[in-house]
Every structure is written in C-alpha cells, then in structure tokens.
C-alpha positions in Angstrom: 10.6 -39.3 -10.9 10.1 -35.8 -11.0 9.0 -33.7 -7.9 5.9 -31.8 -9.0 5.3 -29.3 -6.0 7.2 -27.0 -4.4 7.5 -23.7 -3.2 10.3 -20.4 -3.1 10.5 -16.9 -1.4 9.9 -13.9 -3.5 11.5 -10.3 -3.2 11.2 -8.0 -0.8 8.2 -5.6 -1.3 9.8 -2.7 1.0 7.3 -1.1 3.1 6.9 2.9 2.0 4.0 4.8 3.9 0.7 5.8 1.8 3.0 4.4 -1.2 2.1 1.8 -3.7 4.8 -1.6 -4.3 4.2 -4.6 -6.4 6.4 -7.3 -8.1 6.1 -9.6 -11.1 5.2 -13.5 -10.3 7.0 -16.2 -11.4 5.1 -17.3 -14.5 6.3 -21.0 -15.5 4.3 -23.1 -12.5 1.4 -23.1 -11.7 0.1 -21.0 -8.2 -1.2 -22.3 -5.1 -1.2 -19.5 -3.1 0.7 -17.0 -1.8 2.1 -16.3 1.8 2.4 -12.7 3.1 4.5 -12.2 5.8 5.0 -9.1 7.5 8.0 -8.7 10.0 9.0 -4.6 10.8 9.9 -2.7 13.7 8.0 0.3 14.1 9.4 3.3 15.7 7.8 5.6 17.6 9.2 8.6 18.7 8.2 11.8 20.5 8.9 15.1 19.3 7.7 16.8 22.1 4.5 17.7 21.3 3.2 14.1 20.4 0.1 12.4 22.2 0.4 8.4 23.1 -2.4 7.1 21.5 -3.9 3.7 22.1 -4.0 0.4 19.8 -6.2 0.7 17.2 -8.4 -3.3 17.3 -6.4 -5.2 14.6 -4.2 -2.4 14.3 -0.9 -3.4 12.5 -3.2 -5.2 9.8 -4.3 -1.4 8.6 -0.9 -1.4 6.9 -1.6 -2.7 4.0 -5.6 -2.0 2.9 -5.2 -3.2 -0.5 -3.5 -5.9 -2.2 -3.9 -6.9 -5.4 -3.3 -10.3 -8.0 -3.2 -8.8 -12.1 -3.1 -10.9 -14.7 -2.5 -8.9 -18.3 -2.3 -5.7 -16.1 -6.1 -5.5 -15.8 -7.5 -9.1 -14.9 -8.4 -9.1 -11.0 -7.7 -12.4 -9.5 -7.6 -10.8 -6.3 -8.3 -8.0 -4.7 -8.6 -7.2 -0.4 -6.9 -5.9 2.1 -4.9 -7.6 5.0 -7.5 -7.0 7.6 -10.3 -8.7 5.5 -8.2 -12.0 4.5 -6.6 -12.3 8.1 -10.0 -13.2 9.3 -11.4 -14.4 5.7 -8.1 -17.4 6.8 -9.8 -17.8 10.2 -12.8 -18.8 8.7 -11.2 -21.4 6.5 -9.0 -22.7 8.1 -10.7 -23.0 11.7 -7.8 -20.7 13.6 -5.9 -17.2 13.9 -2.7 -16.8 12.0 0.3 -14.7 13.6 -0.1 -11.5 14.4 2.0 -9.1 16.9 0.3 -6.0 17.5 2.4 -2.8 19.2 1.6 -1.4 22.5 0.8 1.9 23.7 1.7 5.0 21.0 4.5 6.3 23.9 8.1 6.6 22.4 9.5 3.0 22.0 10.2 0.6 19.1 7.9 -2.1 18.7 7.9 -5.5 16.8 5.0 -5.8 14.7 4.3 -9.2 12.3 1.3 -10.7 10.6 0.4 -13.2 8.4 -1.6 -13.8 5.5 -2.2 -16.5 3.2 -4.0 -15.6 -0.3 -5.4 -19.6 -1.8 -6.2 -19.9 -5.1 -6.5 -23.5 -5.2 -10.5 -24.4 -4.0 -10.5 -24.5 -0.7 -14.1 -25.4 0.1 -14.7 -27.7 -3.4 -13.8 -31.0 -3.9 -11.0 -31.0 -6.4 -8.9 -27.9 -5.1 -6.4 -28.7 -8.3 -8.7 -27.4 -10.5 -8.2 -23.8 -9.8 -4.5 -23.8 -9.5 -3.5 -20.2 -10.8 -2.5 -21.1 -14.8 0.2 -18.3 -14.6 2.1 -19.4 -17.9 -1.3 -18.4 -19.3 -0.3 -15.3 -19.0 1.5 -12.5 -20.6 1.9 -10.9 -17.1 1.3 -11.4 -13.7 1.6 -9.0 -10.8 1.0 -8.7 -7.1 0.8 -5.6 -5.5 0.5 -3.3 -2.1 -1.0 -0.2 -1.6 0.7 0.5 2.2 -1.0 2.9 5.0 0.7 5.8 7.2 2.4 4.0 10.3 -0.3 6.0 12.8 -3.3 3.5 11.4 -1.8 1.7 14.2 -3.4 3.9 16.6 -6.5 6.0 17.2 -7.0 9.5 16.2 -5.7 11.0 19.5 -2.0 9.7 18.4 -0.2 12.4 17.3 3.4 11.2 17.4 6.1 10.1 14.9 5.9 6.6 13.7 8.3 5.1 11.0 9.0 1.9 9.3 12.3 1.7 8.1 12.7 0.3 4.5 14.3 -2.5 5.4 11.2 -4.2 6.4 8.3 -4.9 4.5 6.7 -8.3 3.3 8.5 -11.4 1.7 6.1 -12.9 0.1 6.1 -17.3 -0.2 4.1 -18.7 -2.9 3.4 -22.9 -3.5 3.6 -24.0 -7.2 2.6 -26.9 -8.9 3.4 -28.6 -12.7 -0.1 -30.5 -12.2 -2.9 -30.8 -12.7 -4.5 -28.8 -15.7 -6.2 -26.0 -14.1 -9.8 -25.6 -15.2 -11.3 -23.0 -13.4 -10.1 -19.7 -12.2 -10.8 -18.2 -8.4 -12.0 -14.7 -8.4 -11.8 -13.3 -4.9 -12.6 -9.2 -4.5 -14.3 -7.1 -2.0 -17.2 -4.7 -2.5 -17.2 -2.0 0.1 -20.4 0.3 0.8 -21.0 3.1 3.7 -24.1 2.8 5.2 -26.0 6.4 6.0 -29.0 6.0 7.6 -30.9 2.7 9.9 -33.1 0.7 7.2 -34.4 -2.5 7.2 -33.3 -2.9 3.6 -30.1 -1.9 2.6 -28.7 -3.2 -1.0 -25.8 -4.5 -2.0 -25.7 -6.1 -5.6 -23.0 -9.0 -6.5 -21.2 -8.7 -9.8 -22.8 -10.8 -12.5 -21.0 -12.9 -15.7 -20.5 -16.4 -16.0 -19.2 -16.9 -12.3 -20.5 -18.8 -9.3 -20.1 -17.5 -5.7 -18.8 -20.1 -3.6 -19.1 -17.8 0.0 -18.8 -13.9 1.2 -17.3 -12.9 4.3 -19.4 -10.0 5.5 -17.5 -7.2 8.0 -18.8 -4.2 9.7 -16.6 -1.2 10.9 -17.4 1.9 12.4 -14.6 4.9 11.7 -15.7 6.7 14.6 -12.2 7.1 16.4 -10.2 8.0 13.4 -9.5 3.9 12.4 -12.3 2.2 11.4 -13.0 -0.8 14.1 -15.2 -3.9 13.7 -18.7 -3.6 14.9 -21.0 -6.2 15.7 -24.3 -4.6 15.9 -24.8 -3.0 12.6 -26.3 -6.1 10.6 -29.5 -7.5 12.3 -30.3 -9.7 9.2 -29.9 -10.7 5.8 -31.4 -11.6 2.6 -30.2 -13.0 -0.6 -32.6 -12.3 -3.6 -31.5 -12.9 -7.3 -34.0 -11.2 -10.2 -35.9 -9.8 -7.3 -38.0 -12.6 -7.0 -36.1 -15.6 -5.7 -35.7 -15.9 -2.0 -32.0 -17.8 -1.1 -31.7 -16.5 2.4 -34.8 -14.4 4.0 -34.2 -12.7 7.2 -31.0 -14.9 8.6 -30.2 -12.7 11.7 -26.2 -12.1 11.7 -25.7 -13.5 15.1 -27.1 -17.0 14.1 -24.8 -16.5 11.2 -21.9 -16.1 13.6 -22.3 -19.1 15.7 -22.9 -21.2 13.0 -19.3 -19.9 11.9 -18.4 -21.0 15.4 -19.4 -24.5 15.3 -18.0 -25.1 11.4 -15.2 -23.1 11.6 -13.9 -25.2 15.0 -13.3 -21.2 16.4 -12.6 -20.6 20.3 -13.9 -17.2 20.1 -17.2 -15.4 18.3 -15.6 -12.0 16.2 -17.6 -8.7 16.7 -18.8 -7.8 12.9 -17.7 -10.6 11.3 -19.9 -13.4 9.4 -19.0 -16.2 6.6 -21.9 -17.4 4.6 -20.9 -20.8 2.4 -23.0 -21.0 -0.9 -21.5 -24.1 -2.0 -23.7 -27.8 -0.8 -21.0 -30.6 0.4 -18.5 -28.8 -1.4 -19.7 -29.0 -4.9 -19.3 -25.8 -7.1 -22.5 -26.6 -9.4 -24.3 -26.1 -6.2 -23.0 -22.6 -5.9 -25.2 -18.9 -6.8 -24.4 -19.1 -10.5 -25.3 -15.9 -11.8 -24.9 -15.7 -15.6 -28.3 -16.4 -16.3 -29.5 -13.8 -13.8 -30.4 -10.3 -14.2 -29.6 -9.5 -10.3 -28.0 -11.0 -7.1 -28.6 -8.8 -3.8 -27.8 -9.0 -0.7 -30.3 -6.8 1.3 -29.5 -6.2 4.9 -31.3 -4.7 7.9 -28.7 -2.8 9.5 -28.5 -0.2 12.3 -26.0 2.8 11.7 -23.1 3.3 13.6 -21.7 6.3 16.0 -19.5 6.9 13.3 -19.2 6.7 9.3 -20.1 3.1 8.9 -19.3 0.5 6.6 -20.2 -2.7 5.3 -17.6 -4.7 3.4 -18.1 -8.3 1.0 -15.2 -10.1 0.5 -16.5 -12.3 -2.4 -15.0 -16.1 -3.7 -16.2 -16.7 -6.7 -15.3 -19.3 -9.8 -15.1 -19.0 -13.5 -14.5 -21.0 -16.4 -10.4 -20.7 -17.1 
C-alpha cells in the first residue's frame, strides 16, 4: 500500500535586507501548502549616535512584505505579505500562530520567529482536494521573498544599527499529495489602495475572469510613525455591488463585521483594523461572487482618513477552473 501524503523541508531562503530571494518548488506531488518559518537573531547595536526606538505593532512580520507563488514565471497563485496571511491564518484557523517580537531598539540581540502557513487546498469548501496545487502541471514553479530593512521593526525614531546575519532566514515546509486529481486552482492576492480624503464612498474594484471569491480579509494601516500600524477606525461600513446595480452587502458597519469574526472564528481577542467577510453559503463554492458574467464587483467603503498616509488592503481567495 503506498503512502500517499507527506511532507519535506525546503532550502534555506537566506534573509538579505531590501533584497529579493526565491527557490524553485518541487514539481512531481501535488501541493498542500506551504509552511514559512522564520527563526533569526536580530542584532542591534549602537554606534554612538543611535536612538532606541520602540516596537513597531506586529513588528518582526514587516520583514517580509511580499511573497509570492509563480507558476510559468508569470501565473500568480499567490501573492501577500507576512503580516496580511499571519492574521488571514487567525481567521481560518480560529487562533494565533508563533510569533516572537524583539524588545526595545537599545543595543542587544534579540530572538525573533514567526510563522506562516500559505493553503492551497480549500479551506472553507467542502472537498479541500480539489484545489491541491497540480505542480507537475507546470513547466515551472517558484516561491519567492521580497525582505525589508531590519529597522521596520521599529518606529521612525530608531536610528540604530540592526542586522540579520545570513545564516538565518526562512525554511520553508510544504505537504504533498499523489491524490486526488486537482480540479480547481486557489488564487489568493492582495489589492492595496491609499485612501486620501474622508468619503462615504470609497471604491475598490475586484478583478474579474472566470473566478469566484470565496472571502476577503480587509486591513487598515496608518503609516503615521514611519511603520504602517493597524487601525481600527478607518472603515465605518461596507458595500458590495457588482454591475452597479446589485446590492450583496449595503452598509455592514466593520465592527459588526469583527465580532461576527469573533464568534466564527472561536478568537479570544477583537483585532484593531482587521475584518474577514466569507462569500461562500455552508461551504459550497457555486454559492460564491462568481464574476465572469459581470461587468464590475466593488467594494465601496465609508471610511474616515487617518493621522497619517492611510491604507486599505484586500487580501482576496478566489477559485478558478484548473
């Protein structure tokens, strides 16, 4: 009997500040998902002139603000950032992954470590096989990491010397499979827009094609200190139109959105600026926003600007025909 699931650790993608890494996936399984684990020492140290500066909320997960899945060298499969599918996780799977954040910016050497976990089988449908990553499909297949400056781990007042040595970086896991035939493929991305002025109807449109959305994580930040924070009074309410006529969600206030999160997501805690709207109906993906038959999908929120440069960020989950 053969053992048809299984899973093995990857190379090291070494950690190199502002720097872009990546590595080729193992092609002959099919994907689950993929563990990130970060595990460094940071080093701070005081050249004489340096100012401690404080601990940036969610800090060490600035290190890596994009990370990318390529198929063929130009299909997204997936596309984020640490800090957006750390809590993207909490929302699916009810709790808070690992994460050691440093102390105080004065001369010391910290330990830092997160975790991650990018799914591409269905985690909200019924039949999570069906959009196993097909990676023998294709010609290529490649996960990469753009990596931030070590001081995103604290505010703007931080002027000391921070280094990561290459030693350290993240050792990617990723879960394979031989069955089933994968049927569908998982799309997730993130659409990020800055948001100028207090309007009661700022507009966000959802890529269209022959997809359908299963949820969006909405987050808020406010880059007024140098690192962008989460803020949770910038959306008031949302709306979710598609051809500009048909009303899926009129005037859902964001804070009813959050402890409705609460309650499904079994969570201890509410998180300032962070919502998770589910489009799918007892986990079936027909019941999803299909939008290939549409000639718009928009979110359209009334939102209050910032003390900073604000943004608004959807982190979209979305399947396709394989």
């Amino acid at each position: 009997m053969s053992f048809r699931h299984g899973g093995k650790t990857l190379e090291l993608i070494p950690f190199e500040a502002n720097g872009r890494r990546g590595i080729e996936l193992p092609k002959d399984r099919l994907i689950k998902s993929i563990s990130l684990d970060l595990d460094a020492d940071l080093v701070v140290s005081d050249p004489g002139a340096g100012a401690a500066g404080t601990v940036a909320q969610d800090s060490v997960l600035h290190l890596m603000p994009r990370i990318e899945v390529i198929g063929n060298g130009s299909i997204i499969l997936f596309r984020g950032d640490a800090r957006g599918q750390y809590f993207k996780n909490m929302f699916e799977y009810g709790t808070i992954n690992t994460i050691v954040v440093p102390g105080a910016g004065t001369a010391a050497t910290y330990p830092i470590d997160f975790e991650i976990n990018i799914d591409f089988e269905n985690n909200v449908g019924l039949v999570p096989g069906d959009t196993f990553l097909n990676a023998p499909a294709y010609t290529s297949l490649k996960l990469n990491i753009l990596w931030g400056a070590c001081a995103v781990c604290f505010d703007s007042d931080h002027t000391m010397v921070d280094t990561i040595a290459a030693e350290f970086g993240v050792t990617p896991v990723i879960y394979e499979s031989t069955e089933p035939v994968a049927r569908l493929v998982r799309i997730q991305d993130v659409i990020e827009k800055e948001i100028t002025a207090t309007i009661a109807d700022f507009q966000v449109d959802l890529p269209l094609g022959d997809r359908i959305y299963q949820d969006v994580m909405f987050m808020t930040t406010d880059q007024a200190t140098g690192v962008n924070v989460r803020e949770s009074d910038i959306i008031n309410y949302i709306n979710l139109k598609t051809d500009d006529k048909y009303r899926h969600y009129d005037g859902i206030p964001f804070i009813h959105l959050q402890r409705i999160n609460k309650r499904d997501s079994s969570l201890e805690t509410l998180k300032d600026g962070l919502a998770y709207l589910k489009l799918l109906e007892h986990g079936r993906i027909p019941s999803g926003l299909r939008v290939i038959d549409t000639n718009s999908a928009r979110f359209s929120f009334d939102v209050t600007v910032g003390t900073g440069t604000t943004y608004v960020k959807l982190y979209t989950d979305a399947i396709l025909p394989a």
